[in-house]
N, CA, C and O of each residue as an XYZ file, in Angstrom:
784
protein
N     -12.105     82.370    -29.342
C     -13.139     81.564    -29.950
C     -14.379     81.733    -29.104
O     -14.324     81.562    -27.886
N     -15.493     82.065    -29.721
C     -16.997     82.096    -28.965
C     -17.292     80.453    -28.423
O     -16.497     79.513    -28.443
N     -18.550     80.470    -27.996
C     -19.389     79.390    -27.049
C     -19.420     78.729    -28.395
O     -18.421     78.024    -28.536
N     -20.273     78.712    -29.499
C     -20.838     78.214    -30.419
C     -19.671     77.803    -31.073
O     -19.878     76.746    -31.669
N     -18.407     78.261    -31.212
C     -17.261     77.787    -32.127
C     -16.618     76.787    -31.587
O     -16.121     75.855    -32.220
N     -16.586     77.000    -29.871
C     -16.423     75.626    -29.133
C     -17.152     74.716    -29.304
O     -16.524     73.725    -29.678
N     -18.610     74.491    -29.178
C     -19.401     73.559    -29.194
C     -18.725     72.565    -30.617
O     -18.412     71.381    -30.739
N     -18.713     73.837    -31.596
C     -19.278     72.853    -32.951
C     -17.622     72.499    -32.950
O     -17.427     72.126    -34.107
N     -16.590     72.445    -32.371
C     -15.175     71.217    -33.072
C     -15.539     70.810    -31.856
O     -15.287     69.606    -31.921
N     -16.021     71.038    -30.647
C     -16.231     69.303    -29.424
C     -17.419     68.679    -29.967
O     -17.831     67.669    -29.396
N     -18.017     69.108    -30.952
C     -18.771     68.080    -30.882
C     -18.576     67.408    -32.202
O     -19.156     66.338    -32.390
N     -17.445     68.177    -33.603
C     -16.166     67.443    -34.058
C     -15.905     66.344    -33.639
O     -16.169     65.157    -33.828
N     -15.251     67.074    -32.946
C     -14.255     65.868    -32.013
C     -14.737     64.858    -31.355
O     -14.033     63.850    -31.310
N     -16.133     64.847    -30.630
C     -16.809     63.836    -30.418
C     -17.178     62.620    -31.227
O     -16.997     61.451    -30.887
N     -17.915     63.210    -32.742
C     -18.101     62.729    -33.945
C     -16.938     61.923    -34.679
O     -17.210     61.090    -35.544
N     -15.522     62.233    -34.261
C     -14.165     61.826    -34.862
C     -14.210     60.609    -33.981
O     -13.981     59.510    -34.486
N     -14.497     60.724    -32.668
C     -14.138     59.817    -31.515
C     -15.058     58.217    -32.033
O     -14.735     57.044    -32.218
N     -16.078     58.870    -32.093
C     -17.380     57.906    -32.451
C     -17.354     56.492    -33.600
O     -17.563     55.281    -33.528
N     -16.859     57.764    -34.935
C     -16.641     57.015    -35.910
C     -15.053     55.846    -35.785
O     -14.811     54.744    -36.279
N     -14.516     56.473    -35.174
C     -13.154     55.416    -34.678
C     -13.625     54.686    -33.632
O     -13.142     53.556    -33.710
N     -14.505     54.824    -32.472
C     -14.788     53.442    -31.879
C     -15.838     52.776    -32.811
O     -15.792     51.559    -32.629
N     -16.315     52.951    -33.287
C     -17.490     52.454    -34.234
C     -16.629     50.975    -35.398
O     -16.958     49.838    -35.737
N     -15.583     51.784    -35.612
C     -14.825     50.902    -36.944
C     -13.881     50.003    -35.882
O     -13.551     48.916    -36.354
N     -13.314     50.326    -34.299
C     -12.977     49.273    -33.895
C     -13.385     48.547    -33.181
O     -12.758     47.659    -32.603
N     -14.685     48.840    -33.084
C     -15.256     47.678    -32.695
C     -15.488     47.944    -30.936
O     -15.369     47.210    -29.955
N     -15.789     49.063    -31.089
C     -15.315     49.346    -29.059
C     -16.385     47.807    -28.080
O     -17.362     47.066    -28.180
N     -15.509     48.092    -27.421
C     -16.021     47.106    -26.351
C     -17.855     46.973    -25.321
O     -18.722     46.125    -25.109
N     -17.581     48.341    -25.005
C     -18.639     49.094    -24.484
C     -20.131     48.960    -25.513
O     -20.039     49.373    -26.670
N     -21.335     48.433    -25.078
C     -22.507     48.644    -25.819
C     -23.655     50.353    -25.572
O     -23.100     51.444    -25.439
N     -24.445     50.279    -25.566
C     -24.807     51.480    -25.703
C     -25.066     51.649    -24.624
O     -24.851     52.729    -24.075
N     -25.787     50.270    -23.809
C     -25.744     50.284    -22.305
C     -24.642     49.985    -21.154
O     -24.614     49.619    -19.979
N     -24.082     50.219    -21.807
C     -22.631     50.117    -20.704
C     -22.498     51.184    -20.011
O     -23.410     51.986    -20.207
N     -21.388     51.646    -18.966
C     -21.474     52.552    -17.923
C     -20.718     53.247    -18.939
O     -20.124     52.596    -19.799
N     -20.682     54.629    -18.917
C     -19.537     55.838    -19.238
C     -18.134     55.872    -18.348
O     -18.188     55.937    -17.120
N     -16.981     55.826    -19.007
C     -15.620     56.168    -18.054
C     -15.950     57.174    -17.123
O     -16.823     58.000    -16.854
N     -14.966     56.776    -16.788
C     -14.998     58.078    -15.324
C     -14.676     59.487    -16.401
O     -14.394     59.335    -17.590
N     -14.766     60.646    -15.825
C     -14.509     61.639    -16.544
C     -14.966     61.796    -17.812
O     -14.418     62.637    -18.525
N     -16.066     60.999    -18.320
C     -16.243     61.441    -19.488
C     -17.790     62.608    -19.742
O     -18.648     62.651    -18.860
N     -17.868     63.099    -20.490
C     -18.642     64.152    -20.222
C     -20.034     63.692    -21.059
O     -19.585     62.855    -21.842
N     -21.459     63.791    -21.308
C     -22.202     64.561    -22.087
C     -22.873     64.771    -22.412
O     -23.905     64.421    -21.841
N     -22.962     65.613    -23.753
C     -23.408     66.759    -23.776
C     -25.102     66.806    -25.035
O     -24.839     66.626    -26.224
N     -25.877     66.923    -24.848
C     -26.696     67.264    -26.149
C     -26.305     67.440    -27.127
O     -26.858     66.985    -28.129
N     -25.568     67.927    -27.153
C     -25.241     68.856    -28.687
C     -23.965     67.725    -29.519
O     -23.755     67.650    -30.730
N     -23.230     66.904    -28.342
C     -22.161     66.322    -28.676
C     -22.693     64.724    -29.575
O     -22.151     64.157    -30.523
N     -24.143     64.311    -28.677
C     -24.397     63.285    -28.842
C     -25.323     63.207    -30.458
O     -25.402     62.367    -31.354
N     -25.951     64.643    -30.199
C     -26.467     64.926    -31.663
C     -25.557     64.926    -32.726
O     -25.839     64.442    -33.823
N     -24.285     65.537    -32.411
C     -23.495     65.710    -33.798
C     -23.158     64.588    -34.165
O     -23.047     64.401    -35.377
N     -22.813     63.168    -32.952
C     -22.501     62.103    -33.568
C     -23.308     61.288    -33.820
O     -22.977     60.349    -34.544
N     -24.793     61.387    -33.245
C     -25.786     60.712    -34.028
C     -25.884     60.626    -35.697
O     -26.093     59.739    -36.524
N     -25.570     62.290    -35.710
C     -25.777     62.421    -37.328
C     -24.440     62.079    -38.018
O     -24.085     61.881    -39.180
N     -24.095     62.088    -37.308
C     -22.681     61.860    -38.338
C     -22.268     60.044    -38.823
O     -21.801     59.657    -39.894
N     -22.644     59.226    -37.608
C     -22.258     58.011    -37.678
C     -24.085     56.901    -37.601
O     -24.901     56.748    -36.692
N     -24.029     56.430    -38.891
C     -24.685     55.605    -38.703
C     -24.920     54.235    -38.266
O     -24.148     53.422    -38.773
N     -25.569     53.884    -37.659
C     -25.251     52.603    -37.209
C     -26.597     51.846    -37.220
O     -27.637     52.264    -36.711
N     -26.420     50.545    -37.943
C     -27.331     49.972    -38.612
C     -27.978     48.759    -37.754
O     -29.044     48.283    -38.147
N     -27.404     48.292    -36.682
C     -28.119     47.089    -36.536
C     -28.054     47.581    -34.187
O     -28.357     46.932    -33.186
N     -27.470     49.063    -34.438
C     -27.640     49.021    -32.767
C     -26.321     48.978    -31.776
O     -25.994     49.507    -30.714
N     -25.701     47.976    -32.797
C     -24.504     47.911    -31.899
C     -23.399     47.851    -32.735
O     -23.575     47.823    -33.953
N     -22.109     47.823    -32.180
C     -20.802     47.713    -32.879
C     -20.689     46.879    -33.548
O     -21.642     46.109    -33.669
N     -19.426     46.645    -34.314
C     -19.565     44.812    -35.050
C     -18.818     44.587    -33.802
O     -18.305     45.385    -33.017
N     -18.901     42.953    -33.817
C     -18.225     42.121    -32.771
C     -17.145     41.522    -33.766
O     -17.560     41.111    -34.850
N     -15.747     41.438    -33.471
C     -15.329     40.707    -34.370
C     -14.880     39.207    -33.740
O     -14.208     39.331    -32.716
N     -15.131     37.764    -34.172
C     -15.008     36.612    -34.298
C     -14.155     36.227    -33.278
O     -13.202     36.929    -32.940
N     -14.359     35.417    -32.883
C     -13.597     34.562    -31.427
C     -12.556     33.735    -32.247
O     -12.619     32.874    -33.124
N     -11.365     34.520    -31.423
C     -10.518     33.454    -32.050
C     -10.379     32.373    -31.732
O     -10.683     31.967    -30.610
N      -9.685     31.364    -33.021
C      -9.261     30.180    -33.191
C      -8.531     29.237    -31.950
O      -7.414     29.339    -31.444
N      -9.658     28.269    -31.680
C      -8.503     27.524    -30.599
C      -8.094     26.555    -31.485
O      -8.735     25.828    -32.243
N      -6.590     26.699    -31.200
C      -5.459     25.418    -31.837
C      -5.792     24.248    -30.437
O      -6.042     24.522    -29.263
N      -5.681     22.971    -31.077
C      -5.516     22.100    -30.473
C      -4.235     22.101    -29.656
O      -3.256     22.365    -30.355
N      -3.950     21.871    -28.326
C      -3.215     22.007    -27.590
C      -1.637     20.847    -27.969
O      -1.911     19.661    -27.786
N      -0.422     21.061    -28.354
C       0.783     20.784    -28.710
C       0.853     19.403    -27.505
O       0.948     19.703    -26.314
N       0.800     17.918    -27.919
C       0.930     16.695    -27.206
C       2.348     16.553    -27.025
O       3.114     16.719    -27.975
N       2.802     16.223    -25.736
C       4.119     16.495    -25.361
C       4.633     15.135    -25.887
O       3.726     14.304    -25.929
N       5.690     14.730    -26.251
C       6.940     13.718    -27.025
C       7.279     13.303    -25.936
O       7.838     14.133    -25.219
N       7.094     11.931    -25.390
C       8.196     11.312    -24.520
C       8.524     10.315    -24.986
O       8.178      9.896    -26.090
N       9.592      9.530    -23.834
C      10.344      8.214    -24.303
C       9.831      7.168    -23.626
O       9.576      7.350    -22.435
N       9.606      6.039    -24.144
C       9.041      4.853    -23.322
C      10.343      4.447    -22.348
O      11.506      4.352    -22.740
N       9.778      4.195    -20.746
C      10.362      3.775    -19.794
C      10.906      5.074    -19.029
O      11.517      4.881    -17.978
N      10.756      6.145    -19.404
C      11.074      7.353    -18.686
C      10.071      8.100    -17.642
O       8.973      8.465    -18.060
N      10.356      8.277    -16.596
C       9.757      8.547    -15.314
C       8.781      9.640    -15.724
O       9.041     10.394    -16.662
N       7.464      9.738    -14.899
C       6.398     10.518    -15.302
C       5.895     10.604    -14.422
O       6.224      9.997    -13.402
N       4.567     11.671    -14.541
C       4.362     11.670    -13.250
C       2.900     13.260    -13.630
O       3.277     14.314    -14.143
N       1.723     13.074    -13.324
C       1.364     11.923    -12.174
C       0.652     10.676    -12.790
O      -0.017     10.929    -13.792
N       0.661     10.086    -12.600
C      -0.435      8.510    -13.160
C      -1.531      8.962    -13.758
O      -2.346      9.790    -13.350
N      -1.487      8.209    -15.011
C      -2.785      8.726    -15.604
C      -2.785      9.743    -16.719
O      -3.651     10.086    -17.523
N      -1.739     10.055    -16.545
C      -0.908     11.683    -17.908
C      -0.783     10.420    -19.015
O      -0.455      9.235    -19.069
N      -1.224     11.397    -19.767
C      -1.266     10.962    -21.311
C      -0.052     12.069    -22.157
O       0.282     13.232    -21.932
N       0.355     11.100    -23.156
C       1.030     11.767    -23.939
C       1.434     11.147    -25.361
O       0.573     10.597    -26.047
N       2.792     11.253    -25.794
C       2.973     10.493    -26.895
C       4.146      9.959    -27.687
O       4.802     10.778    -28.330
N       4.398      9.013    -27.708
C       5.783      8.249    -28.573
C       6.399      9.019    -29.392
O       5.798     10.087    -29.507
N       7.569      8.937    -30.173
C       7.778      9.513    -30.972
C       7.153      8.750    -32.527
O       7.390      9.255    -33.625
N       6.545      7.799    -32.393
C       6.026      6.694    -33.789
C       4.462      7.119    -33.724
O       3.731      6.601    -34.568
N       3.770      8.207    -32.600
C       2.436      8.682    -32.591
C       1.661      7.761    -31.830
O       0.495      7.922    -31.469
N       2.499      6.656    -31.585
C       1.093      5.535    -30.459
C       1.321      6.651    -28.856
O       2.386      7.132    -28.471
N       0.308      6.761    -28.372
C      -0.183      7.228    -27.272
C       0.615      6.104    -26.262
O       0.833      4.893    -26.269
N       1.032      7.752    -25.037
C       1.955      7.031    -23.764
C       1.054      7.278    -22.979
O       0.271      8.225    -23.061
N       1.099      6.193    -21.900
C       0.193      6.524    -20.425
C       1.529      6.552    -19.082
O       2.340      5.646    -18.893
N       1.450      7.597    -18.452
C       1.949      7.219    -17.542
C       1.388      6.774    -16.107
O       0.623      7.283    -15.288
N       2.228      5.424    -16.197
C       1.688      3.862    -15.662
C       2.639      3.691    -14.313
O       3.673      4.313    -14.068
N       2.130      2.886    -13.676
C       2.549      2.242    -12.106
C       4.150      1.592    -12.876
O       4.112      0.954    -13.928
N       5.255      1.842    -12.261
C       6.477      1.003    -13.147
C       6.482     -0.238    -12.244
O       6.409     -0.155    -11.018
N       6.597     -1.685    -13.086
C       6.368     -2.702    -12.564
C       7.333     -3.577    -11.500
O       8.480     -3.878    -11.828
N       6.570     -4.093     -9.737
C       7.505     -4.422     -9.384
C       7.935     -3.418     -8.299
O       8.585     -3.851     -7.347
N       7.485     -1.535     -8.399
C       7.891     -0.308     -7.502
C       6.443      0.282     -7.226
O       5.299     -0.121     -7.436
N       6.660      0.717     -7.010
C       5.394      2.584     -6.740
C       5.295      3.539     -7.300
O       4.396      4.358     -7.102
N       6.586      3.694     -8.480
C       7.037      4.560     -9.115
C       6.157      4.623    -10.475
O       5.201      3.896    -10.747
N       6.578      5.423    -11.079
C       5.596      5.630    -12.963
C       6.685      5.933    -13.687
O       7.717      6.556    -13.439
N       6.036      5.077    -15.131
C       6.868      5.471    -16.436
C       6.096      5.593    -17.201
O       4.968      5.120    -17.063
N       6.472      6.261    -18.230
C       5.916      5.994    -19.835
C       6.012      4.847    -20.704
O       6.983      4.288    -21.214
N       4.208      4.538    -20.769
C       4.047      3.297    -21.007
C       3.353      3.120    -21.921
O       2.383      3.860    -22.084
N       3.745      1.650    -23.174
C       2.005      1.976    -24.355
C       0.952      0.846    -23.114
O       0.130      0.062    -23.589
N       1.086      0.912    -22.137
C       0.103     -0.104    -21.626
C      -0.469      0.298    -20.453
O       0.014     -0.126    -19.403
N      -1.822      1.363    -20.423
C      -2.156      2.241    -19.417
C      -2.110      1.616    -17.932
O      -2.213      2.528    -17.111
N      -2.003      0.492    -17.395
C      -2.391     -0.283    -16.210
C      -0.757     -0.364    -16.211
O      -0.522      0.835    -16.058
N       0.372     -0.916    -16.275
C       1.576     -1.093    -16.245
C       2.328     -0.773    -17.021
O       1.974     -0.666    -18.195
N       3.873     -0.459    -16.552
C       4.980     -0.012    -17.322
C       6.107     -1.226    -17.297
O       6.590     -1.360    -16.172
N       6.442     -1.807    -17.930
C       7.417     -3.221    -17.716
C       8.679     -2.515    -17.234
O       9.055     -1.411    -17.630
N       9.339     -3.349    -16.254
C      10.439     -2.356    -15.420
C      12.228     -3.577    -16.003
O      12.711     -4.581    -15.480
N      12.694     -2.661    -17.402
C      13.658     -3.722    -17.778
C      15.052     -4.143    -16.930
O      15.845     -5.032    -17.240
N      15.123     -3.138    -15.633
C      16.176     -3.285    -14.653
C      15.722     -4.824    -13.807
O      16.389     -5.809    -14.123
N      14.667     -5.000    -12.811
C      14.420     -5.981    -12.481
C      14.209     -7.214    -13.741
O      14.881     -8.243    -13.668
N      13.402     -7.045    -14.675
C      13.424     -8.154    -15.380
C      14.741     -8.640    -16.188
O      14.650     -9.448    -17.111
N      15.876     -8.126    -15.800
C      17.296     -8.596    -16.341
C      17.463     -8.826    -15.044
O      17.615    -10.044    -15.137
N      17.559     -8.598    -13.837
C      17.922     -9.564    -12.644
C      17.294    -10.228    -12.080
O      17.525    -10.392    -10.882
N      16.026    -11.019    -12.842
C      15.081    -11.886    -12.622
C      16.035    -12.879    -13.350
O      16.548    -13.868    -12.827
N      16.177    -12.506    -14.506
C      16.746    -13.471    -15.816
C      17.832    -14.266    -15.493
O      17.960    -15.490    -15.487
N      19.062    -12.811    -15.063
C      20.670    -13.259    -14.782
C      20.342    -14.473    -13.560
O      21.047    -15.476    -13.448
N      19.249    -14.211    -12.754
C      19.080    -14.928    -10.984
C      18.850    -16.204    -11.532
O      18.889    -17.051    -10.640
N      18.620    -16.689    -12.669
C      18.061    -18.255    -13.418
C      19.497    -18.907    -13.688
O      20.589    -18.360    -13.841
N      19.160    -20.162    -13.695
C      20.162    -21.016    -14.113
C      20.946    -20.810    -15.113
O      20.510    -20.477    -16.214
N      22.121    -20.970    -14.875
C      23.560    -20.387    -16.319
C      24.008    -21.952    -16.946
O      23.742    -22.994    -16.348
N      24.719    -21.894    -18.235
C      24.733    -23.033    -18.558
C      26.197    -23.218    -17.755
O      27.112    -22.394    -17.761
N      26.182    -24.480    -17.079
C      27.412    -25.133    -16.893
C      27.145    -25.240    -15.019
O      27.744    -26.117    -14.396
N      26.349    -24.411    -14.402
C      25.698    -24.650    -13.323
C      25.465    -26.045    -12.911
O      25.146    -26.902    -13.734
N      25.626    -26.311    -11.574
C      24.818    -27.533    -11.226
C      23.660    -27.541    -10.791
O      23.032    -26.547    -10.426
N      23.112    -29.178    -10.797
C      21.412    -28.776    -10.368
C      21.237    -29.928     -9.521
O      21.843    -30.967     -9.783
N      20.445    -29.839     -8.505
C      20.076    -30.978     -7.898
C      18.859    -31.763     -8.500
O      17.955    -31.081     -8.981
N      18.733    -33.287     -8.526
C      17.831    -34.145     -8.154
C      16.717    -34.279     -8.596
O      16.324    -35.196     -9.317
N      15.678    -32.711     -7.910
C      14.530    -32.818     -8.364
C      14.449    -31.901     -9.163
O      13.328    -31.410     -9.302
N      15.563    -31.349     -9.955
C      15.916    -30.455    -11.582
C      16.017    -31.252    -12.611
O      15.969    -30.838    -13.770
N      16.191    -32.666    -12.238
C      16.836    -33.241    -13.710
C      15.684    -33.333    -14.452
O      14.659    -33.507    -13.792
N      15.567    -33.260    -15.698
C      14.629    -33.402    -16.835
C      13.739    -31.836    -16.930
O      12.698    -31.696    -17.573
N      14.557    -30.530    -15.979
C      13.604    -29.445    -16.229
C      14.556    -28.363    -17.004
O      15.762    -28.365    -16.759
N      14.054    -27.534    -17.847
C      14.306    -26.736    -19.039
C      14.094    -25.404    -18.661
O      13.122    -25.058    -17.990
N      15.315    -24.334    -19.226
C      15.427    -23.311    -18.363
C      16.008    -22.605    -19.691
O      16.548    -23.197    -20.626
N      15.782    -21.189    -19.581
C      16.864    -20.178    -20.548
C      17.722    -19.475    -20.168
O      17.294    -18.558    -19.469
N      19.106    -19.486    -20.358
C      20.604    -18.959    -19.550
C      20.174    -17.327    -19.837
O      19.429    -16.949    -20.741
N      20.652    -16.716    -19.115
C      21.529    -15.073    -19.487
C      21.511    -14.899    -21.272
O      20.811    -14.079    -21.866
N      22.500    -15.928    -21.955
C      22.345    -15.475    -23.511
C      21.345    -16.172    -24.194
O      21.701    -16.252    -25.370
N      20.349    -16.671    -24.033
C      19.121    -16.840    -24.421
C      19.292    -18.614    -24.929
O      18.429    -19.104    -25.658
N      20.465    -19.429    -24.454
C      20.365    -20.830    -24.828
C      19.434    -21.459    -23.783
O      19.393    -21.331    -22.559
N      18.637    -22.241    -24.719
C      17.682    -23.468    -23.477
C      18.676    -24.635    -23.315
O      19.336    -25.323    -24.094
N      18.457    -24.555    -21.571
C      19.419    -25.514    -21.277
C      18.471    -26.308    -20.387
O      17.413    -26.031    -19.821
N      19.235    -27.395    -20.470
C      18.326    -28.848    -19.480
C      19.113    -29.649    -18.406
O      20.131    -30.224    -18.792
N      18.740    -29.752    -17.055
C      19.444    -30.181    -16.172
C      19.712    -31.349    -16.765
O      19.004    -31.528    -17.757
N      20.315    -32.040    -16.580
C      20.939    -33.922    -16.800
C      22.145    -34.095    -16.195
O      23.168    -33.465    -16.462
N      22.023    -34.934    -15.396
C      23.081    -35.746    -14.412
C      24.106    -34.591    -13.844
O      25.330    -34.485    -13.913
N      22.676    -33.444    -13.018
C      23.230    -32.999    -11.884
C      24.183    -31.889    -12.495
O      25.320    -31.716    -12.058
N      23.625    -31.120    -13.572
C      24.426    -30.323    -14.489
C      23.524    -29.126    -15.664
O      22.890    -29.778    -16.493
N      23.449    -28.383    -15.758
C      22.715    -27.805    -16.942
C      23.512    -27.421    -18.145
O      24.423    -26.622    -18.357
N      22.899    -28.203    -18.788
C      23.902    -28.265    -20.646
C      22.806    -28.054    -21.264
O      21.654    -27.969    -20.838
N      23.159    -27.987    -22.126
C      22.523    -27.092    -23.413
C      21.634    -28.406    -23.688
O      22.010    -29.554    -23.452
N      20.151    -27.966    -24.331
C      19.231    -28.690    -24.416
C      19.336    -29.086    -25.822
O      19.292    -28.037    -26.464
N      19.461    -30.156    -26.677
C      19.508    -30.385    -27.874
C      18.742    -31.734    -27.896
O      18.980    -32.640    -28.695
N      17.674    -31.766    -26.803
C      16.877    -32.977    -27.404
C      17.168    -34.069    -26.719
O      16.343    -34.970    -26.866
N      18.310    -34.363    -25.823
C      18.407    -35.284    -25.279
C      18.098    -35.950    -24.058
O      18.199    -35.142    -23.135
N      17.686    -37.355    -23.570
C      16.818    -37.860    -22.747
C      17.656    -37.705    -21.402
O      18.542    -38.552    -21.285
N      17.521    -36.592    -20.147
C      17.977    -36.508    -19.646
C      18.604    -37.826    -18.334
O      17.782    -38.654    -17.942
N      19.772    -37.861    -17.891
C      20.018    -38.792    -17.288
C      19.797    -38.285    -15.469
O      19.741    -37.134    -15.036
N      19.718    -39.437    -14.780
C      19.613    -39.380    -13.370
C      20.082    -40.527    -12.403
O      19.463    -41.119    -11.520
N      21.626    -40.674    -12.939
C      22.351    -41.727    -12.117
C      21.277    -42.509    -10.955
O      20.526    -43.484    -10.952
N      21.648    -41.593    -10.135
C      20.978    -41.887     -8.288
C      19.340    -42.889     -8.475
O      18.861    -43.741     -7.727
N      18.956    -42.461     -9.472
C      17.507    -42.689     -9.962
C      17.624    -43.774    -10.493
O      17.123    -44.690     -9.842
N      18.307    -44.176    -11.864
C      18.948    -45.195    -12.365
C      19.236    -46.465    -11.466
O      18.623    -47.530    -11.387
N      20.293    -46.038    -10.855
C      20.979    -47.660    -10.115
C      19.898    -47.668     -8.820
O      20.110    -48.647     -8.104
N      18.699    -46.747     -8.305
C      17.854    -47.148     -7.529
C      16.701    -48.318     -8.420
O      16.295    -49.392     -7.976
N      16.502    -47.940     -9.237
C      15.397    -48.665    -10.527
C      16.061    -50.201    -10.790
O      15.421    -51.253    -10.809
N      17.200    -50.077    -10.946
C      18.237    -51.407    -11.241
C      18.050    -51.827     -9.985
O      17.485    -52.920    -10.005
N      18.331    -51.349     -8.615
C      18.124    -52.076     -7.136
C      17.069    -52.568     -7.407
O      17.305    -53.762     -7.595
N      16.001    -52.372     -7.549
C      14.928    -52.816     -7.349
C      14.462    -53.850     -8.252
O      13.746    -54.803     -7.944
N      14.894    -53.599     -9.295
C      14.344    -54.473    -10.829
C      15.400    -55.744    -10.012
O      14.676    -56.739     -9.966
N      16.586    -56.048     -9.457
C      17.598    -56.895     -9.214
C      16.503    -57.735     -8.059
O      16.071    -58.886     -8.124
N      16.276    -56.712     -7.057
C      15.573    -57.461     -5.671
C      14.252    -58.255     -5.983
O      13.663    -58.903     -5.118
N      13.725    -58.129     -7.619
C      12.971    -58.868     -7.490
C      13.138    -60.170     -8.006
O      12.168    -60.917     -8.130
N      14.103    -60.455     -8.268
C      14.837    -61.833     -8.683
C      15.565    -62.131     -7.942
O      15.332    -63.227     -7.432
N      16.821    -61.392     -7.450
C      17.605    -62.150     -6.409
C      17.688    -61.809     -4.859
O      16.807    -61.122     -4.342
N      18.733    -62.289     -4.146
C      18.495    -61.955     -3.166
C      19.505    -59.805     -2.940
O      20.054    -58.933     -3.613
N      19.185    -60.054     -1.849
C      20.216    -58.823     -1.267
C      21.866    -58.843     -1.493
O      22.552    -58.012     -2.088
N      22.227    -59.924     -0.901
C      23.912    -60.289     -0.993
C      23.639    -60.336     -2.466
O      23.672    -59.152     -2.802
N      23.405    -61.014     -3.455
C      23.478    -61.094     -4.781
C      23.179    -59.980     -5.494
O      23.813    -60.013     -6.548
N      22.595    -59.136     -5.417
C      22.004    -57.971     -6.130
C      23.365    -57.079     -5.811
O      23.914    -56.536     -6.770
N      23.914    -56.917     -4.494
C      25.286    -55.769     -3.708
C      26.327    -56.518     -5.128
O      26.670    -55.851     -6.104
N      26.657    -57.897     -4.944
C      27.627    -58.530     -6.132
C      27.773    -57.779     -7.450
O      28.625    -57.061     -7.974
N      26.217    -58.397     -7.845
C      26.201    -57.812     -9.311
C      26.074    -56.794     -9.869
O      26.176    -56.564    -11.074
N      25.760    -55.871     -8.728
C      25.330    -54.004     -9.291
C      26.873    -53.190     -8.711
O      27.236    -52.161     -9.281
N      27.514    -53.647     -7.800
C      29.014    -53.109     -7.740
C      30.252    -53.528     -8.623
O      31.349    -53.003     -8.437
């Protein structure tokens, strides 16, 4: 093959090259650097001048893709998290914070960004309260409390029974009130008579 038969398929082949970066869009603008090793030539740049038109200068750019909103992670309320301040989400779609767990130092998943209610201590807050059938001293009688199974119970005469309304009693309190209501009519020896 002569000089001239070479030229005209490299500069073919140049022209082939052109029109395929052209349609994909090459990266490179007109002012960009050349690869290493790449060659050229007059004759190469002419053939693909003429061959490939290009209307506005540069390649097309094609479109930035689509950002998807980032996938909100599913947790369970009261389950350890970490670090404070992470957001996330229920399985019913109300938004979790993970919160200080209440009572520790620790974090859970919480709908209540400032605290996480901690249901281990608040059942041995509960059980630590008065049970029905317990005794009570003195300065309990007439006070109202909720057992372990959720009955309101009321101290009376040194005992916690179930609260149904009734006017609690206080012996010790009682026959002191009677001492006294007695001493103001009779004497001492007479009052010991009639109150034993």
């Amino acid at each position: 093959m002569n000089g001239s038969g070479h030229r005209a398929t490299l500069a073919g082949v140049v022209a082939a090259v052109a029109l395929v970066m052209a349609a994909c869009g090459s990266p490179q603008t007109e002012e960009g650097p050349e690869p290493p090793g790449a060659t050229t030539s007059s004759a190469a740049s002419t053939a693909a001048s003429s061959t490939v038109t290009v209307t506005s200068g540069t390649s097309p750019t094609p479109p930035p893709p689509t950002q998807a909103a980032p996938a909100v992670e599913t947790v369970t309320e009261g389950a350890e998290c970490g670090p404070r301040g992470a957001v996330a989400a229920f399985a019913d779609g109300a938004t979790a914070y993970c919160a200080r767990l209440q009572y520790t130092d620790g974090a859970a998943w919480s709908r209540d960004p400032n605290l996480a209610p901690n249901p281990a201590v608040e059942e041995s807050v509960r059980l630590a309260g008065p049970q029905l059938g317990d005794g009570c001293i003195g300065a309990d009688i007439g006070r109202t409390a909720v057992d372990a199974d959720g009955n309101s119970i009321l101290c009376d005469n040194y005992r916690w029974v179930l609260n149904v309304g009734q006017v609690p009693r206080h012996p010790w309190v009682e026959e002191q009130i009677k001492w006294t209501e007695c001493l103001e009519e009779f004497t001492e020896e007479e009052c010991r008579v009639m109150l034993n």
